[in-house]
C-alpha positions in Angstrom: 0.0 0.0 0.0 1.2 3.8 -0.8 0.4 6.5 1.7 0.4 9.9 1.3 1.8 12.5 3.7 1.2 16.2 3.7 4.5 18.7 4.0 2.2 21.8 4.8 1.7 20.5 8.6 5.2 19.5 8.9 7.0 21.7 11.7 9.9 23.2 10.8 13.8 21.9 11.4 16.2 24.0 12.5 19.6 23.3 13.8 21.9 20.3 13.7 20.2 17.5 12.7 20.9 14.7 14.9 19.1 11.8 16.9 20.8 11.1 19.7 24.3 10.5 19.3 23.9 10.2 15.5 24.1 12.7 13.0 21.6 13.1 10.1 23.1 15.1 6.5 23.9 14.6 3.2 26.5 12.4 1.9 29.4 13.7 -0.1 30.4 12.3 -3.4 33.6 10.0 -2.1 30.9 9.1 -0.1 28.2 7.5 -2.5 30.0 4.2 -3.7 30.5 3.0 0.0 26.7 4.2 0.7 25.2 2.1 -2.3 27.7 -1.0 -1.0 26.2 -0.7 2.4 22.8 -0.6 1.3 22.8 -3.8 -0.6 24.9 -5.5 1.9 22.5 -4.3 4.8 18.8 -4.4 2.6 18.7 -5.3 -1.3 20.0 -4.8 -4.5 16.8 -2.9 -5.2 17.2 -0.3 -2.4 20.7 0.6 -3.6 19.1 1.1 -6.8 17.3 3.5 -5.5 19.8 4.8 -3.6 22.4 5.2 -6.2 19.4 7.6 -8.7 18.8 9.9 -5.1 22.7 10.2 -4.9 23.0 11.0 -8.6 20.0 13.7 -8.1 21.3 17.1 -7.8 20.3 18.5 -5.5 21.3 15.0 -3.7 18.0 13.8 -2.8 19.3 11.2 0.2 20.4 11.7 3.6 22.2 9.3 5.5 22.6 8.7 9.8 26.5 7.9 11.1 27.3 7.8 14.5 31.3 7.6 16.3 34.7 8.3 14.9 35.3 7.5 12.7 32.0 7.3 11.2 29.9 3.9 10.8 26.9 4.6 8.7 23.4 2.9 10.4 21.1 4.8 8.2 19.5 6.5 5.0 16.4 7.9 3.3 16.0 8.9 0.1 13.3 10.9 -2.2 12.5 11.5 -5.8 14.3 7.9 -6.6 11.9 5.9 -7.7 9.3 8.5 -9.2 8.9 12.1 -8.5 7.6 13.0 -5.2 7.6 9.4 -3.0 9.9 9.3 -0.5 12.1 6.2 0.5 13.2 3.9 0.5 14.1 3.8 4.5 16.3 1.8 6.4 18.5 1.5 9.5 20.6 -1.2 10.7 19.0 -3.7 13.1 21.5 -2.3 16.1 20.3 1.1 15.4 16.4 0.6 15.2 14.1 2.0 17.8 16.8 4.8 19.0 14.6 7.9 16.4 17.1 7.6 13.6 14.2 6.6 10.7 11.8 8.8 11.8 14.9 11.9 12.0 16.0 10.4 8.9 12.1 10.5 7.3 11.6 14.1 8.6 15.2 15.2 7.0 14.0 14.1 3.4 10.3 15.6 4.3 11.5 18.7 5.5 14.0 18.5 2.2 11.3 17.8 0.1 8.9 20.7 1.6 11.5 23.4 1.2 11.9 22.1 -2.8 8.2 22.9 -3.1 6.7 19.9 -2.9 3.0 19.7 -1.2 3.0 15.8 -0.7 5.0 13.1 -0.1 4.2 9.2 -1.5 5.8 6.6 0.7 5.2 3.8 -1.7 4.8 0.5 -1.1 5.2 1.0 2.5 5.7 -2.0 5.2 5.5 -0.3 8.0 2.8 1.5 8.3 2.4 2.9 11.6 6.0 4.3 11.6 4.4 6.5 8.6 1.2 7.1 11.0 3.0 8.4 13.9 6.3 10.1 12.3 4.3 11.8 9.2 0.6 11.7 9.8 0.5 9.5 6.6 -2.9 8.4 5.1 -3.4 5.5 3.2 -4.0 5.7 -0.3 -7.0 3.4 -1.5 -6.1 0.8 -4.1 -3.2 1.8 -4.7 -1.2 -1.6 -4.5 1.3 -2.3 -6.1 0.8 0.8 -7.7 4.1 2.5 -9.2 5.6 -1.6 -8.8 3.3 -3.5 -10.8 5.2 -5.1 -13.4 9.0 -4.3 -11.7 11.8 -6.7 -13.0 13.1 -8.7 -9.2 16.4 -10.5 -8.8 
């Protein structure tokens, strides 16, 4: 199922992003090739897809979460990968999840995406749908599975 999110009643970021201990920006370009390794490694060949288009945006349309130093990555988002307009896809390592990095990480590409002009987001295909609920105040879309999907190529 796709949901759709509204950027109008996001509240506004200022500061540092950060959640926690982590830190929440945009990767630079020595950057991408270990970010698109990661990402396969840690989710699917299809996520670093994605990944790889929202690094190749410009503006870059993915942010990524690191924590220590030297920096470990344990996060990214992305937006306008897979289509105009949907954000994702999301992911955080396993040791990371439940700590606020995906939902900093979610608002970081919202807040990206609001600021671009955008009045919606698409989180397609979503499988987690009350982390979209409580971190967004996304609705679901009716009938739209698979949606954008239908008919994708899978390894």
């Amino acid at each position: 199922m796709d949901m759709l999110i509204s950027l109008a009643s996001l509240r506004v970021l200022a500061g540092p992003l950060t959640a926690g201990t982590q830190l929440i920006r945009k990767p630079i370009a020595p950057e991408h090739d270990t970010i698109t390794a990661w990402v396969a490694k840690t989710f699917s060949s299809g996520w670093a897809s994605e990944a790889r288009v929202a690094l190749n945006n410009r503006p870059v349309s993915l942010f990524i979460a690191t924590r220590g130093d030297p920096s470990e990555l344990i996060g990214f988002c992305c937006y306008d990968a897979t289509a105009r307009g949907f954000v994702g896809p999301i992911g955080v390592a396993e040791s990371a999840r439940g700590t606020g990095v995906g939902a900093a990480l979610l608002r970081a590409c919202l807040a990206d995406m609001r600021a671009l002009g955008y009045g919606y987001a698409v989180a397609g295909a979503v499988g987690a749908p009350e982390f979209f609920r409580r971190v967004a105040g996304a609705v679901e879309i009716p009938d739209s599975s698979p949606g954008i999907y239908r008919g994708m190529l899978r390894s």
